[in-house]
C-alpha positions, -999 to +999 in steps of 0.1 A: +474+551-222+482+532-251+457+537-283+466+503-310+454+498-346+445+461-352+468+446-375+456+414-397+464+392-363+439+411-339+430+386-318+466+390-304+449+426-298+420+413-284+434+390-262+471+386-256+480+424-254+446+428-233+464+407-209+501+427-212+490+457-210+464+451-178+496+434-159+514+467-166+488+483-154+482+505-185+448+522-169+433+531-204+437+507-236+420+521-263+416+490-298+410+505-333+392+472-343+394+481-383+377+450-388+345+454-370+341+492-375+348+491-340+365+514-310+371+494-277+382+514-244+390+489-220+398+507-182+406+495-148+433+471-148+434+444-125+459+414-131+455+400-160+422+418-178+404+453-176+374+451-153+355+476-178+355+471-214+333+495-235+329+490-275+317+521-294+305+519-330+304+548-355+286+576-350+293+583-311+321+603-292+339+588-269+358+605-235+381+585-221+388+593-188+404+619-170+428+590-155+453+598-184+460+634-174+440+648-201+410+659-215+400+638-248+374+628-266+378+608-297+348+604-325+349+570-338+340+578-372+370+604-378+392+578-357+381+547-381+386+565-411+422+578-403+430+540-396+420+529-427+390+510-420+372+480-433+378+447-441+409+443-466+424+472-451+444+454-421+479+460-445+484+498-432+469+535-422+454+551-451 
């Protein structure tokens, strides 16, 4: 499992490391998208993409699966806010 904070390049997130991580076959990617307000749990690898990609807002809790050898559940509100969320706040954690 790999859990990444967007930096002030997150496309790269969004889209390049999608791709590095599904050819690894990382089977749960989890996005802190700061600038959206945004949680995105991608799942399933297969070549070069996840074939399940779930975005959670604020507000909901969030299991990943039990894929990772554990049980966790993340609440995207508490998660956001220990990332330092917003726009403006791409320069580091909080």
């Amino acid at each position: 499992m790999v859990l990444e904070v967007t930096s002030s390049n997150y496309q790269a997130d969004l889209r390049t490391k999608v791709r590095a991580y599904a050819n690894a076959e990382v089977p749960v990617y989890v996005i802190v998208d700061r600038r959206h307000d945004r949680l995105h749990v991608l799942t399933d690898p297969a070549q070069d993409e996840y074939a399940t990609h779930r975005v959670h807002a604020p507000g909901e809790l969030v299991t990943l699966p039990e894929s990772i050898g554990a049980k966790v559940t993340l609440d995207v509100e508490a998660v956001l806010t220990a990332a330092g969320r917003g726009p403006g706040s791409e320069g580091g954690l909080a």
